[in-house]
C-alpha positions as CSV (number, residue, x, y, z in Angstrom):
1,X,123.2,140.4,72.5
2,X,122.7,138.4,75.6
3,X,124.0,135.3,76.9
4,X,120.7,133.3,77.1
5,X,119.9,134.2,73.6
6,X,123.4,133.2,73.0
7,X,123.7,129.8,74.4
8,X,120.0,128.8,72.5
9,X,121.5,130.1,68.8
10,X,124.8,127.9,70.0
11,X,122.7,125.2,71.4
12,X,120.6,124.8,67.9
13,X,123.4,125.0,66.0
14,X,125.5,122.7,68.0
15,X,122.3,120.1,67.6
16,X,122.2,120.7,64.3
17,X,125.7,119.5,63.4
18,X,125.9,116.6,65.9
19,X,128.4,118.2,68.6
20,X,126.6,117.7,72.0
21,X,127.2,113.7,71.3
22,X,129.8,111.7,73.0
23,X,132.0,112.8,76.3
24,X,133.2,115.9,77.0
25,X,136.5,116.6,76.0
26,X,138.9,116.9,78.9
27,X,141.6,119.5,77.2
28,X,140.8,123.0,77.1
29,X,141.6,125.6,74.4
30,X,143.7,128.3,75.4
31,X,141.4,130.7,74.9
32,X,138.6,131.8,77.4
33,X,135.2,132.5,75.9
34,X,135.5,136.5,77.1
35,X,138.6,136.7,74.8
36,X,136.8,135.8,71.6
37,X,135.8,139.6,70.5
38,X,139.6,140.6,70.2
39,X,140.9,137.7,69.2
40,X,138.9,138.3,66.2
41,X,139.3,142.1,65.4
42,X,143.2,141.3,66.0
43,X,142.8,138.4,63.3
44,X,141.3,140.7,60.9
45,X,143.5,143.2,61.5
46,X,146.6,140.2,60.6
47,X,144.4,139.3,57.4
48,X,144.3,142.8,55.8
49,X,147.7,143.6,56.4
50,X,148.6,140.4,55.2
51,X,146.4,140.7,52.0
52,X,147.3,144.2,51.3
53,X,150.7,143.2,51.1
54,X,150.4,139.6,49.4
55,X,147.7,141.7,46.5
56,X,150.7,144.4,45.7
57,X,153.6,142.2,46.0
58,X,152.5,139.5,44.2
59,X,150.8,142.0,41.5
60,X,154.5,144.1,40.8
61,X,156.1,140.9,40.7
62,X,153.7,139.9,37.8
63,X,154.1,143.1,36.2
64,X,157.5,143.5,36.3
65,X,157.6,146.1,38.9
66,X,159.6,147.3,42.0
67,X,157.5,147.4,45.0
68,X,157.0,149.4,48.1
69,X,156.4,147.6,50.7
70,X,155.9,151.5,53.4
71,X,152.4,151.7,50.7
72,X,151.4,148.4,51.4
73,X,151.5,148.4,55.4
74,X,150.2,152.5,55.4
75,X,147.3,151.5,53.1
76,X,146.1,148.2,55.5
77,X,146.9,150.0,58.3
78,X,144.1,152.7,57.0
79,X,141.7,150.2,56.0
80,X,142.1,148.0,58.7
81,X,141.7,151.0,60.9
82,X,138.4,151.7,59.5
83,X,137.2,148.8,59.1
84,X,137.6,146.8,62.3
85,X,136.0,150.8,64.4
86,X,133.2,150.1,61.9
87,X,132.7,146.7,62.5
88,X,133.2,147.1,66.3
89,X,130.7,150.1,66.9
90,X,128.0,147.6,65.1
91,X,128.7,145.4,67.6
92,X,130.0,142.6,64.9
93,X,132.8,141.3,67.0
94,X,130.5,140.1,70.2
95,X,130.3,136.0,70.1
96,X,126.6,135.7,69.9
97,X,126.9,137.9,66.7
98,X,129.5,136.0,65.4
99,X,127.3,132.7,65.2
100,X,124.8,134.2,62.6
101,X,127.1,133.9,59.6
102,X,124.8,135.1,57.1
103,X,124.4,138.1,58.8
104,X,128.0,138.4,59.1
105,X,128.7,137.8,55.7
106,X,126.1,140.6,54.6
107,X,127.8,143.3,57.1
108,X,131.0,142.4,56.3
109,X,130.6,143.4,52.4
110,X,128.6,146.1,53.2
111,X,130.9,147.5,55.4
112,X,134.2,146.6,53.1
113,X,132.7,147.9,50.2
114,X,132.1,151.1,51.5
115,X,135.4,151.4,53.1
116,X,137.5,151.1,49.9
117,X,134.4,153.0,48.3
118,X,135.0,156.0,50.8
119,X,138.8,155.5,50.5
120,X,138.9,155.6,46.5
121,X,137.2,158.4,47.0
122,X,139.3,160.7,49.1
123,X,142.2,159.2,46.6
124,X,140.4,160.6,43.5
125,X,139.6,163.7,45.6
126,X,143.3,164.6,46.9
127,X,144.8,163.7,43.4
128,X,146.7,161.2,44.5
129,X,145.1,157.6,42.4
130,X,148.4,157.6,40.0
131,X,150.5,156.5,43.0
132,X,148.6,153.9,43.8
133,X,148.6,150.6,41.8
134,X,144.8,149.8,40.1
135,X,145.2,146.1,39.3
136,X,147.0,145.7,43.3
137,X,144.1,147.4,45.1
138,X,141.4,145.5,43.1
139,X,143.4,141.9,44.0
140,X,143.3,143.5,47.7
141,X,139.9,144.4,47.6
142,X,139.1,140.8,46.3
143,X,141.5,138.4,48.3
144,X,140.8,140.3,51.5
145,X,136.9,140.0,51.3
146,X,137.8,136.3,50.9
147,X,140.1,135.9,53.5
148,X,137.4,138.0,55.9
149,X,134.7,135.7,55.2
150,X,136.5,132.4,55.4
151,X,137.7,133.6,59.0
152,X,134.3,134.1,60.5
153,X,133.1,130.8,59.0
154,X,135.8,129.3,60.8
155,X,134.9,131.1,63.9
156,X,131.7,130.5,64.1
157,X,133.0,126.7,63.9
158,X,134.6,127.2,66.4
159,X,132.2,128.7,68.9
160,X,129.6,126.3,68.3
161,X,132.4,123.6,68.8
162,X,134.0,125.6,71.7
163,X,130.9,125.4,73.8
164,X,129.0,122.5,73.2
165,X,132.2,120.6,74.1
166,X,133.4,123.0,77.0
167,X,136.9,123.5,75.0
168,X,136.8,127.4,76.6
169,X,139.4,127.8,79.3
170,X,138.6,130.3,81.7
171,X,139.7,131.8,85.2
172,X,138.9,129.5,88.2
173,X,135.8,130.6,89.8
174,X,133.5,130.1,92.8
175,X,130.0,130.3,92.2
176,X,127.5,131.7,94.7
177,X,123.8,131.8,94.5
178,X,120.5,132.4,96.3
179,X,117.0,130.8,95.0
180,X,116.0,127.5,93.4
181,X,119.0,125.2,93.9
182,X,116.7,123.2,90.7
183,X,116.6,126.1,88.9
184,X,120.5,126.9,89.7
185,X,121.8,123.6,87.3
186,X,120.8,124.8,84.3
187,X,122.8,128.1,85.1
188,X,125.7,126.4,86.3
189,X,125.7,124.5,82.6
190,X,125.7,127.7,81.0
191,X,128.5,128.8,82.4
192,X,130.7,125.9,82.2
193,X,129.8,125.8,78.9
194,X,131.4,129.2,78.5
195,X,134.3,128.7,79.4
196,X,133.6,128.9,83.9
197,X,136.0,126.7,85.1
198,X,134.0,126.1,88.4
199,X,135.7,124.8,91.7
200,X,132.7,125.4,94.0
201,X,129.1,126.0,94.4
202,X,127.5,127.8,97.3
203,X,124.1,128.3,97.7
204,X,123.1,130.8,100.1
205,X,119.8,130.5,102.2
206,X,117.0,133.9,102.4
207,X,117.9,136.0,105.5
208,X,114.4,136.0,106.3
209,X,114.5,132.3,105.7
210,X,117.2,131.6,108.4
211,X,119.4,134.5,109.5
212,X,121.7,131.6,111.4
213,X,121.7,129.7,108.4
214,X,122.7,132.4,106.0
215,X,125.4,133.9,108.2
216,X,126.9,130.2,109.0
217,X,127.1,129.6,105.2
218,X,128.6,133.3,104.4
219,X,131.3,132.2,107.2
220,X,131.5,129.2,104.7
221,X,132.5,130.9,101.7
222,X,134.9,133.3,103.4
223,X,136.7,130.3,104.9
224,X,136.7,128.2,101.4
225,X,138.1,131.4,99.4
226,X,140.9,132.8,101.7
227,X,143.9,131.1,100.9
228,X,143.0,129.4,97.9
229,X,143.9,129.6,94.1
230,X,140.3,130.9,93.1
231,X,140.7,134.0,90.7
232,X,137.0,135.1,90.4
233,X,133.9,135.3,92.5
234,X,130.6,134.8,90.7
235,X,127.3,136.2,92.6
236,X,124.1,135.1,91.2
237,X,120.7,136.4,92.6
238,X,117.3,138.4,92.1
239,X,117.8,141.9,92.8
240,X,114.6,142.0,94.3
241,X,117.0,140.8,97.4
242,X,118.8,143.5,96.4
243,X,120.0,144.6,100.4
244,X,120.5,140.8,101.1
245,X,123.2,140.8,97.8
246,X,124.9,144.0,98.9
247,X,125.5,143.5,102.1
248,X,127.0,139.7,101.3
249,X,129.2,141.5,98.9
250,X,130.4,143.8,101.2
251,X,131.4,140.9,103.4
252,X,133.7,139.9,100.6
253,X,135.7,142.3,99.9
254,X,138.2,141.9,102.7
255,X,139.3,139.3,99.3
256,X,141.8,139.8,97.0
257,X,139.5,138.9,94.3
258,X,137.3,140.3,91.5
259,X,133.4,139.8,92.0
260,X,130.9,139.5,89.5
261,X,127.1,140.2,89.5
262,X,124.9,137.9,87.5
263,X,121.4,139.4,88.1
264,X,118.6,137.2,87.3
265,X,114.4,137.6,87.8
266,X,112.6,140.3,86.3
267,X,114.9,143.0,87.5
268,X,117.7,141.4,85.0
269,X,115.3,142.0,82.0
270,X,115.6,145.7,82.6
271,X,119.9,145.9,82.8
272,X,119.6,144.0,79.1
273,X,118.5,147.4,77.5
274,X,120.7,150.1,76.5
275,X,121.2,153.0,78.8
276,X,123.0,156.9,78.9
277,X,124.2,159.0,81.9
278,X,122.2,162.3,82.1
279,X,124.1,164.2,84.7
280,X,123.9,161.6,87.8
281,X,120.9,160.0,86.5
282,X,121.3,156.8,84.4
283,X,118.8,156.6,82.0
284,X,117.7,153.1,80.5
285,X,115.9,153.1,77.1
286,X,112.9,150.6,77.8
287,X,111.6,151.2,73.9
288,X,113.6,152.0,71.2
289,X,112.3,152.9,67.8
290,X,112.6,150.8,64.7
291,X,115.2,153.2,63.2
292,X,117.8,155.4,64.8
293,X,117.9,158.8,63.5
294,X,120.7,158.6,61.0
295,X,118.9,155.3,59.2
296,X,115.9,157.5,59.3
297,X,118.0,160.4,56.6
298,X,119.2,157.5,55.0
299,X,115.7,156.2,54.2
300,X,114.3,159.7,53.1
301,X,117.0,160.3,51.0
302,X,116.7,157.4,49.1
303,X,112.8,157.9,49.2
304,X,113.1,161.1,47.6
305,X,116.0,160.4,45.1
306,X,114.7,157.2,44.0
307,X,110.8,158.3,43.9
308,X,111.9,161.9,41.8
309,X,114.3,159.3,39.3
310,X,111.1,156.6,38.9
311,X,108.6,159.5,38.1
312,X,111.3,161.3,35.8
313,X,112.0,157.8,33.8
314,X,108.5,157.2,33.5
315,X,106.6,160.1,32.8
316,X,105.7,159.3,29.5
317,X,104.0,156.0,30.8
318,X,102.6,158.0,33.4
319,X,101.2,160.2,31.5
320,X,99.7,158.1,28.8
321,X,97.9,156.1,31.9
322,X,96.7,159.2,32.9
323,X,95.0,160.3,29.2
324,X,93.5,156.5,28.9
325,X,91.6,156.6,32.2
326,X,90.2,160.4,31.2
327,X,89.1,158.8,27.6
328,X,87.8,155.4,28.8
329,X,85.4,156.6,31.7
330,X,83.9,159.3,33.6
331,X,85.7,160.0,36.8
332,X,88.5,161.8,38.1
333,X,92.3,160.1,36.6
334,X,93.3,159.7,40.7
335,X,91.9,157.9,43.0
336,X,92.2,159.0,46.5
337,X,91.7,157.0,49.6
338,X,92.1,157.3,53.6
339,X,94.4,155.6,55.1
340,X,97.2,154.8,58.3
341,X,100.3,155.7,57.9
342,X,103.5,156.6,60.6
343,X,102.2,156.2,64.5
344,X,98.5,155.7,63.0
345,X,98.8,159.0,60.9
346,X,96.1,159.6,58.3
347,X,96.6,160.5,55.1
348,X,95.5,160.2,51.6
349,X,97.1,157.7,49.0
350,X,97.1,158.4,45.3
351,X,96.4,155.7,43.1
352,X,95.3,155.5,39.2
353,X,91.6,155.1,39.1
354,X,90.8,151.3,37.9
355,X,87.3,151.3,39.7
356,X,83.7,152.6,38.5
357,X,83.7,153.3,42.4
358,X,85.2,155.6,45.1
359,X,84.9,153.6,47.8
360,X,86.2,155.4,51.6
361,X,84.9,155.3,55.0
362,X,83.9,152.9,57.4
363,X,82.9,150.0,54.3
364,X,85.4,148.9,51.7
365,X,85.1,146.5,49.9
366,X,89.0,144.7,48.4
367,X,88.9,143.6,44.6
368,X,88.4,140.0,43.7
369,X,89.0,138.2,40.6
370,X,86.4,138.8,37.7
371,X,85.4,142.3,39.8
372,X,82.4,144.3,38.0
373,X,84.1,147.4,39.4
374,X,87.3,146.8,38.0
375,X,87.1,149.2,34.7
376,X,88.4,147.3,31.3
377,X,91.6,149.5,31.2
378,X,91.8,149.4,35.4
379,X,92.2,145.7,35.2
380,X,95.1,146.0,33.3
381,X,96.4,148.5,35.5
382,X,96.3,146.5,38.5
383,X,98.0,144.0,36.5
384,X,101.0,145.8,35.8
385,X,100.6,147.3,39.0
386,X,100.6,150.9,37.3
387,X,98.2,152.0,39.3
388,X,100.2,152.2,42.6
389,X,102.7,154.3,40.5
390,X,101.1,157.6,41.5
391,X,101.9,156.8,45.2
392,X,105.3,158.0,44.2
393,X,103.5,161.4,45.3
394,X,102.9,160.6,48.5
395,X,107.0,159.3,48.9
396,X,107.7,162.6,47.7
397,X,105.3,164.4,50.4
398,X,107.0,162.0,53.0
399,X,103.4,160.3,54.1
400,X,104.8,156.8,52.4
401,X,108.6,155.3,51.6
402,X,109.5,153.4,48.5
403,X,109.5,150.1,50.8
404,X,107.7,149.5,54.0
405,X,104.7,147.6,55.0
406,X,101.6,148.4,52.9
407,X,98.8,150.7,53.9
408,X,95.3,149.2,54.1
409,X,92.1,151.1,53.9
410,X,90.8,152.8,57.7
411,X,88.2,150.3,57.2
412,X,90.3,147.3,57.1
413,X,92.9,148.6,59.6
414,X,90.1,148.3,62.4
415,X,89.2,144.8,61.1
416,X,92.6,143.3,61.5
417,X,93.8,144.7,64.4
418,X,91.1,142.9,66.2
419,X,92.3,139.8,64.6
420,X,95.6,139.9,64.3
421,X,98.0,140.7,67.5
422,X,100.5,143.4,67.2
423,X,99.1,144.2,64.1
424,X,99.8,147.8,65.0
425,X,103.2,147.1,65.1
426,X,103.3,147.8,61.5
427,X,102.6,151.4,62.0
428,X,105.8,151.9,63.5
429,X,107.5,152.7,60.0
430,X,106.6,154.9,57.2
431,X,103.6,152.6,55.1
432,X,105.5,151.6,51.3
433,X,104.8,151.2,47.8
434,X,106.5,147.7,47.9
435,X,107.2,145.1,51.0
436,X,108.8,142.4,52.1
437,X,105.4,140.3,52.3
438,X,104.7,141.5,48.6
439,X,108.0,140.3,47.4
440,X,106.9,136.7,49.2
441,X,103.6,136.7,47.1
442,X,101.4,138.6,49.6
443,X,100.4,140.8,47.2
444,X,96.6,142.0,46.3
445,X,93.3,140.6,48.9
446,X,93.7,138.7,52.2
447,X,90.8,136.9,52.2
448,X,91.8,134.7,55.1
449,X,92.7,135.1,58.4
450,X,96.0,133.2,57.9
451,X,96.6,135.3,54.7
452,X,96.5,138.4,57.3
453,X,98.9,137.2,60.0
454,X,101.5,135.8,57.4
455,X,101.5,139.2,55.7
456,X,102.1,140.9,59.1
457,X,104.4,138.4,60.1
458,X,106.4,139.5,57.4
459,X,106.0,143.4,57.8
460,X,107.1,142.9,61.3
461,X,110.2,141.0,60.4
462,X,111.1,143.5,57.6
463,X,110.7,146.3,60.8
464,X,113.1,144.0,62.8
465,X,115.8,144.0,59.9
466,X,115.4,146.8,58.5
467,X,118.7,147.9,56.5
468,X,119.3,149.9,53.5
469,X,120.3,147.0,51.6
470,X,117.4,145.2,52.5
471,X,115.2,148.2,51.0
472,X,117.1,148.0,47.2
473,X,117.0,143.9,47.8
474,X,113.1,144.6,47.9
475,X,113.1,146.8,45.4
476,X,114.6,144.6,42.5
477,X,112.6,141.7,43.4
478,X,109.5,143.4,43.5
479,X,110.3,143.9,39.6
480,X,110.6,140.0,39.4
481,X,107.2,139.8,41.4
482,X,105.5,142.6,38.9
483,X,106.3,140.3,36.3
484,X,105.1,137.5,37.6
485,X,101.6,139.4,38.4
486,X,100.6,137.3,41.4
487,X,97.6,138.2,43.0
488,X,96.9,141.1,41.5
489,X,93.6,141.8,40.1
């Protein structure tokens, strides 16, 4: 995550618990801002040693029974091992990460859970569960989730504290720009806030500006930094000057020090994406897909294990539903309809029939309340929302998922992308049987254009934070919501 997105979430949440008010505090932590990330994996590396041990210690004592200590250190050491390369590769360590505690508190049981899960597991698998204490690994598993959780409440305390009151200690660094000097204020802020412990400000003039000018004040900075006690040299400018910057850099490396680039302008937007080395060619990913390739076989397979459970648990509703709509009207029992799926994909969605009409095309008209069309046994249907249940086809055929943002007729896709920006959008995942807008009572007509944009709005942020235990969140309150039959006629 970046800094500037960093220091606006710190900012916010600083405001919000009254830390920006009164002086600035003139003793420093001694701990710089850059250290944070291992300062924390080290600390939970100490906490699930220390709760291993405390859970079977304390539990033998209780009991009666001799412990050993080796099984309590090999065991943390395993799960702390795992654990901490989990949380690490998903980038839970980083400061700005750190800050969002509810986040942090849902990645954190979902990645301890299935670390002891996993680790019972190869127990039960190698035979060896007898040697291992039940009643000590389930006060482990409890006490350390505890212990994990308080810890990042009190870091994320502790950042928020840390740099709205400048309490980060850092290396003492020289600061050298090009550009706005206005413009370079608010960037000197942001670094003293984390943790910069600046001693001087340069600000160099365009070449093409004043070649004299530039070279005088180059001659300035070389003379300010040899001999002196400054540790790091920070170079801020648009790399649109980009042979200016280089050959100023070059100048200073006759200096024992280390330089840092801060890039900033448009070019800087490009060096926040992620990037790979093909060969000798560095290859930046401008636009990444909603989900990586492993979330996307996660998805499926619960798409197809949970849609080939729901239609084997309720076939005998289903097929009741069925014989009812053959006996109460003419008309075929399924319903079949056009519409977007994946990347704008058409396809046909299966639906019970609750309609004396087919409508498809270019002119569809959405069910209101008190509908003629709606058949006596469809409006009960719709009700229940048993009518939707034969999408569980179209899971199975992969065209749908069991959660995702809901498909809308051809006919009604063209309407609202006209009025709604990046309405699109929502075609960048698999089209669902259930949302995250349904669950929040967008469910049935959008007879408004605000009805419209608050039901993308909340398909787009479901595509932005998309997880798998998001999708079974979803999917038990969308039993609460069929209950509740909002909206649905």
């Amino acid at each position: 995550m970046n800094s500037s997105k960093l220091n606006v979430r710190v900012m916010e949440s600083a405001g919000e618990n009254g830390l920006l008010r009164g002086p600035l505090p003139i003793r420093k932590w001694p701990i710089s801002f850059r250290a944070v990330a291992m300062i924390v994996l080290g600390c939970d590396v100490a906490i699930i040693l220390i709760s291993c041990i405390l859970s079977g210690v304390g539990y033998h004592f209780i009991e009666g029974q001799p412990a050993d200590l080796s099984q309590f250190v090999g065991s943390a050491a395993i799960v702390s091992a795992l654990f901490c390369s989990a949380m690490k590769i998903r980038g839970l360590y980083d400061p700005a990460e750190l800050l969002d505690l509810k986040e942090q508190i849902r990645q954190t049981s979902l990645v301890w859970v299935s670390v002891l899960l996993f680790l019972t597991g190869v127990m039960f698998s190698l035979k060896v569960g007898r040697e291992f204490s039940r009643g000590a690994n389930i006060s482990f598993a409890i006490v350390g989730f505890v212990l994990l959780i308080a810890h990042r409440s009190l870091w994320r305390y502790l950042l928020v504290r840390g740099v709205a009151e400048q309490k980060f200690s850092g290396r003492q660094t020289v600061l050298i720009t090009t550009g706005d000097p206005n413009a370079d204020k608010s960037f000197i802020g942001n670094l003293v806030k984390h943790g910069f412990q600046l001693r001087h400000h340069f600000s160099l003039p365009h070449i093409v500006q004043s070649p004299q000018h530039r070279n005088q004040a180059i001659s300035e900075v070389l003379g300010y930094l040899r001999g002196s006690d400054i540790q790091e040299v920070v170079v801020s400018g648009d790399l649109s000057n980009w042979p200016e910057i280089r050959d100023f850099v070059s100048r200073l490396r006759v200096l024992p020090v280390p330089v840092t680039l801060i890039p900033i302008g448009a070019a800087s937007e490009l060096l926040k994406q992620p990037y790979n080395v093909i060969g000798d060619a560095v290859c930046i990913e401008l636009h990444r897909g909603p989900l990586s390739a492993f979330e996307r076989w996660i998805k499926r397979a619960f798409d197809l294990v949970g849609a080939a459970g729901i239609i084997l648990l309720l076939s005998p509703l289903l097929t009741i539903a069925a014989l009812a709509i053959k006996l109460e009207s003419r008309g075929p029992i399924l319903f079949r309809q056009k519409r977007c799926g994946f990347n704008g994909q058409p396809f046909r969605i299966f639906k019970f029939r609750t309609m004396s009409v087919m409508e498809d095309g270019d002119l569809v008209y959405q069910a209101e309340r008190s509908d003629d069309r709606v058949t006596l046994l469809g409006r009960w249907l719709r009700g229940t929302s048993i009518d939707e249940l034969p999408q569980l086809l179209n899971v199975i055929e992969g065209t749908m998922s069991l959660v995702g943002p809901r498909p809308h007729a051809v006919a009604h896709d063209s309407a609202f992308d006209k009025l709604v920006s990046n309405y699109a959008f929502r075609q960048h995942v698999k089209p669902g049987l259930t949302g995250w807008a349904q669950v929040h009572g967008f469910r049935g007509p959008t007879p408004t254009l605000e009805a419209i944009e608050r039901r993308v709005n909340y398909d787009l942020w479901y595509i932005d934070n998309w997880s798998f235990t998001l999708d079974v969140v979803i999917l038990f309150r969308t039993i609460i919501e069929v209950l509740r039959s909002r909206n649905a006629y």
